[in-house]
VEXKOLTOR-411314 format. One record per residue (C-alpha): x, y, z; residue number from 1; chain. Coordinates in Angstrom, 2 decimals. Layout:
<rs>
r u->X | v->Y | w->Z | nr->NUM | kette->A
...
</rs>
This chain:
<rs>
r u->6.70 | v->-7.22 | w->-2.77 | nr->1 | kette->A
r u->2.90 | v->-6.43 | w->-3.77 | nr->2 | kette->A
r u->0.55 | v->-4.35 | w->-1.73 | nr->3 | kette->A
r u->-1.19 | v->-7.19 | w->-0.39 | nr->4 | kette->A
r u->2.21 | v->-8.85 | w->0.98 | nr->5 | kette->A
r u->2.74 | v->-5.54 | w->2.28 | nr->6 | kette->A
r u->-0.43 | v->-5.17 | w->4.10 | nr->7 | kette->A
r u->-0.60 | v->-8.75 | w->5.66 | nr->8 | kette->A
r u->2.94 | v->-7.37 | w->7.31 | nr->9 | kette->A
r u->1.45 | v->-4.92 | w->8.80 | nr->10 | kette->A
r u->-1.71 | v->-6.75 | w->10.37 | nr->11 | kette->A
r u->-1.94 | v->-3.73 | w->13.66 | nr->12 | kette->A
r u->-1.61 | v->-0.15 | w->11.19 | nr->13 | kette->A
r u->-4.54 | v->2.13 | w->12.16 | nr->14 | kette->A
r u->-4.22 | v->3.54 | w->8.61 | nr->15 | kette->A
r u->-2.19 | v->2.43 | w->5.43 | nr->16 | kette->A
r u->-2.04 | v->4.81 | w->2.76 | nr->17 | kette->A
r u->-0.19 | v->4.08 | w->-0.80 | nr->18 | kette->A
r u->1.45 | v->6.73 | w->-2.89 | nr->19 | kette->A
r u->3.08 | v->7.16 | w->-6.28 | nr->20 | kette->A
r u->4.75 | v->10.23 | w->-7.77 | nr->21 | kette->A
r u->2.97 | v->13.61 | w->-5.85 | nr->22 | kette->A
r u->-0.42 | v->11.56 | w->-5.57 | nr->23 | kette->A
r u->-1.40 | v->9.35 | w->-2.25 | nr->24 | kette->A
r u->-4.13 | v->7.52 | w->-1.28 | nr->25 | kette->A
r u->-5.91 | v->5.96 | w->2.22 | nr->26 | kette->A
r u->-6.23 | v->1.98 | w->1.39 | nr->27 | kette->A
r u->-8.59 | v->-0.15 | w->3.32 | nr->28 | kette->A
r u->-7.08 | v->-4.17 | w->3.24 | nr->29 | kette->A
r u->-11.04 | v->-5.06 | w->4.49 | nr->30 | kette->A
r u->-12.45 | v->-3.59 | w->1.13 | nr->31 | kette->A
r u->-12.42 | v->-6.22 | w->-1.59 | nr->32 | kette->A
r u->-12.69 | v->-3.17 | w->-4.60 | nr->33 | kette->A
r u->-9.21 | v->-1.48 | w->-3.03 | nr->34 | kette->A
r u->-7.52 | v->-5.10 | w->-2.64 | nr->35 | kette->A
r u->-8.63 | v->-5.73 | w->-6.32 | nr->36 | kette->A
r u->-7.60 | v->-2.12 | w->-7.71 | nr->37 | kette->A
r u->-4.21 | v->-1.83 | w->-5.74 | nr->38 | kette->A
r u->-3.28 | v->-5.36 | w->-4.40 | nr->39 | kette->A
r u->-0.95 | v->-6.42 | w->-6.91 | nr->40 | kette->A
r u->1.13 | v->-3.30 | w->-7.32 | nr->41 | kette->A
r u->4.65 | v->-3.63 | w->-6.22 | nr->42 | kette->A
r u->5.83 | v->-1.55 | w->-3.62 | nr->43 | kette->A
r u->8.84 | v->0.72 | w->-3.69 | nr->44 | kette->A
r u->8.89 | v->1.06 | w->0.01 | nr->45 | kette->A
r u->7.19 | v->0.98 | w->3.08 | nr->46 | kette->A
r u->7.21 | v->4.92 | w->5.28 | nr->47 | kette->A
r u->6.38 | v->4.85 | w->9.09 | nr->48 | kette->A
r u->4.43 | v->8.06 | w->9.76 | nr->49 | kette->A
r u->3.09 | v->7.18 | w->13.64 | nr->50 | kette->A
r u->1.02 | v->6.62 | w->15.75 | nr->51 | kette->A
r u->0.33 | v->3.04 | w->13.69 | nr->52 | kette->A
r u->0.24 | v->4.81 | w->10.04 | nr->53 | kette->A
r u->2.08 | v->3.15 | w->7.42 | nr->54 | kette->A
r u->2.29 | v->4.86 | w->3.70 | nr->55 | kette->A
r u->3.65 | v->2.14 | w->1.02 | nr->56 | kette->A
r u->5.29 | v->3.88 | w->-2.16 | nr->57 | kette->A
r u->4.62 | v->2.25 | w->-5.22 | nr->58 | kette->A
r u->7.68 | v->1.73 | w->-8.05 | nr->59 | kette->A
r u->7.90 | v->5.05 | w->-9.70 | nr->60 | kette->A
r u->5.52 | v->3.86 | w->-12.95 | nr->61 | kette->A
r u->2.84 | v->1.71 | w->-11.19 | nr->62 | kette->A
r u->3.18 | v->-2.08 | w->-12.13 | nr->63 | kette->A
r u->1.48 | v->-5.25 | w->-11.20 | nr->64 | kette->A
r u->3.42 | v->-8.35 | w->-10.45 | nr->65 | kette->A
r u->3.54 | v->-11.04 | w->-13.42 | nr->66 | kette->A
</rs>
């Protein structure tokens, strides 16, 4: 599954971050450059933090689906 798919799953999250290795980042699905830069990554797995925040951890060596 991609970021995108990811995100449109989780249409209510107050904040989505994604993460790979030590390193995470806050994602915004409105902003076109983040979509662009990080939509297409495939996603490990999907963390429930609370209160509506979601983290998505990306396969261990960031890759984009084919």
């Amino acid at each position: 599954m991609t970021v995108a798919e990811a995100i449109s799953l989780l249409p209510d999250a107050k904040q989505i971050a994604i993460a790979w290795g030590a390193f995470s980042r806050n994602i915004h699905p409105d902003d076109e450059l983040d979509m662009d830069a990080y939509g297409q990554y495939l996603v490990h797995r999907i963390s429930y933090h609370g209160n509506d925040k979601f983290e998505l951890s990306l396969v261990m060596r960031p890759a984009k689906a084919e």
